[in-house]
Structures are given as structure tokens and as C-alpha cells.
N, C-alpha and C positions, 0 to 999 in steps of 0.2 A: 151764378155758381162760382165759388172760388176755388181753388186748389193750393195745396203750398208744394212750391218745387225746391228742387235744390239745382245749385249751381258749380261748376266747375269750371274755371282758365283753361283752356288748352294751347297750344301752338296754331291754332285755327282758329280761336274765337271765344265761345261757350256752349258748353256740353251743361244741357238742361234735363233733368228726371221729375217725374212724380211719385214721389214714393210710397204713399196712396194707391196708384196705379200701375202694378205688376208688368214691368217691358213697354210703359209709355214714357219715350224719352225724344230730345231733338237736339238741335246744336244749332247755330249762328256765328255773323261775326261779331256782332256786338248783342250788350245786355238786351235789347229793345228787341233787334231781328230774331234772337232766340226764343223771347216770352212768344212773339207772334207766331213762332213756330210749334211752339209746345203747345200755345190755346188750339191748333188744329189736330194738334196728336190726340191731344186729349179729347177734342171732339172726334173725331177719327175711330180711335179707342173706345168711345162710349157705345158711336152708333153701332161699331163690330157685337159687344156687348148683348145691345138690345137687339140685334139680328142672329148671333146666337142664342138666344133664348125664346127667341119670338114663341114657338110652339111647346115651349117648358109651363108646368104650374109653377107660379111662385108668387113670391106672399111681400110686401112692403114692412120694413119695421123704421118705428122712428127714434132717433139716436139725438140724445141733447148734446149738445159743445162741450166739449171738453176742456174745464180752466184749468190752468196750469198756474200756479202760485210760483 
């Protein structure tokens, strides 16, 4: 599964978000330590996700790619 993030410079490193994903964000020092940190936010994220919802009905829909010209 891929995600697109966005990146920021800070005084510190890299401030990384998924925009995607409402309040999953991380930082590092470098580009590389930040992506590794965001892959676990976003796992992190997901699995809070499917553990609140464990006991909800809900329904799967499928969503084609979206090209951008």
C-alpha cells in the first residue's frame, strides 16, 4: 500500500504528514529516518482505525485511481 506524504525542512530535520490521513504525521533527521517513521505512523494509524471500529457495521466500497492530466 502506498501513501503520498508531504514534506517540510525544519530546524530539526523533516516534518512529514499524510494528508490522506487526518493527524498522522512524524519527523526525523533526515529524508530516509522520516519516511521510516511515517511508514509506522501510518501503520499505527491504521491499526487504531480498525480497533475502533471492530464492533461497528460497515460496508467496503472500491475507489478507481485518480489520473491527473
Amino acid at each position: 500500500m502506498k501513501y503520498k506524504v508531504n514534506f517540510k525542512k525544519t530546524d530539526e530535520g523533516y516534518a512529514v504528514w499524510v494528508p490522506g490521513l487526518p493527524g498522522c504525521w512524524s519527523q526525523g533527521k533526515t529524508e530516509e529516518e522520516s519516511l521510516e517513521n511515517i511508514s509506522d505512523a501510518i501503520r499505527s494509524y491504521l491499526e487504531t482505525v480498525e480497533e475502533l471500529n471492530r464492533d461497528k457495521e460497515t460496508r467496503y466500497v472500491e475507489v478507481r485511481e485518480v489520473s491527473y492530466a
